[in-house]
Phi, psi and omega in degrees: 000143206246123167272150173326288184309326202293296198282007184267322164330298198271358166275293180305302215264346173245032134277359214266166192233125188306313195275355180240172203238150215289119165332142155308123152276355154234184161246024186240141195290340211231033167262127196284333160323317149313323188282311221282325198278336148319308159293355130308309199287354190269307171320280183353307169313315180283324187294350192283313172308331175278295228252320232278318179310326197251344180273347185254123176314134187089324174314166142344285188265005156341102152228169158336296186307303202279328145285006217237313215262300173199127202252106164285355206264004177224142146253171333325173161296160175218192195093176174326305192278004177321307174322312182260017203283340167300312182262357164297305182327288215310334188288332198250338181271017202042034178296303166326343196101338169300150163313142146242161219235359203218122051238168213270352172276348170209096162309151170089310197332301171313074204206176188091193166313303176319283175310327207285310145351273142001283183309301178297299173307340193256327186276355179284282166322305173258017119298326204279308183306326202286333164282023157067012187274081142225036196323314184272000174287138186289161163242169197228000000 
């Protein structure tokens, strides 16, 4: 069962605008929904620059593999990795320390305040997952 707050959640953070700054779904500092959607209106931008071409549905560069893996076009995210998306991003954008491996045309590109960005939203996101606010993500 899909909870309000999940869907008002999912409403607030992919309607929110990089100039405006997103309505709360609480007023209290440590409700990790508040950090997440904060940290979403700062990502969202980046992801859009990079990932959206090949993760959104209808994109260009869009195929089955690559959304069956992480689908941008709604929030939550969706695809296998929705669940992990958080340390996948960091993983595949080299945040871990690793080579990055993403965006696949230009690995590495994704870096700075952009990574930083990211970086803040994913670690936000497996807080927010770790308090059960992700209801409809599968978990494997």
């Amino acid at each position: 069962m899909i909870r309000p707050r999940a869907i008002a959640l999912g409403l607030v953070l992919w309607s929110a605008t990089p100039s405006v700054a997103a309505p709360t779904p609480s007023g209290t500092k440590n409700d990790p929904l508040v950090a997440e959607t904060q940290a979403w209106v700062a990502a969202r931008p980046v992801l859009e620059k990079y990932c959206a071409r090949c993760h959104t549905q209808g994109a260009k560069s869009a195929t089955k593999r690559k959304l069956a893996h992480f689908d941008m076009t709604s929030y939550p995210l969706g695809g296998h990795h929705a669940a992990t998306i958080g340390a996948t991003l960091r993983d595949v954008l080299g945040v871990t320390g690793k080579r990055p491996r993403m965006p696949a045309d230009r690995p590495g590109i994704v870096a700075g305040n952009e990574l930083a960005a990211i970086e803040a939203w994913a670690h936000a996101w497996d807080a927010a997952d770790k308090a059960g606010l992700h209801p409809s993500v599968v978990h494997h």
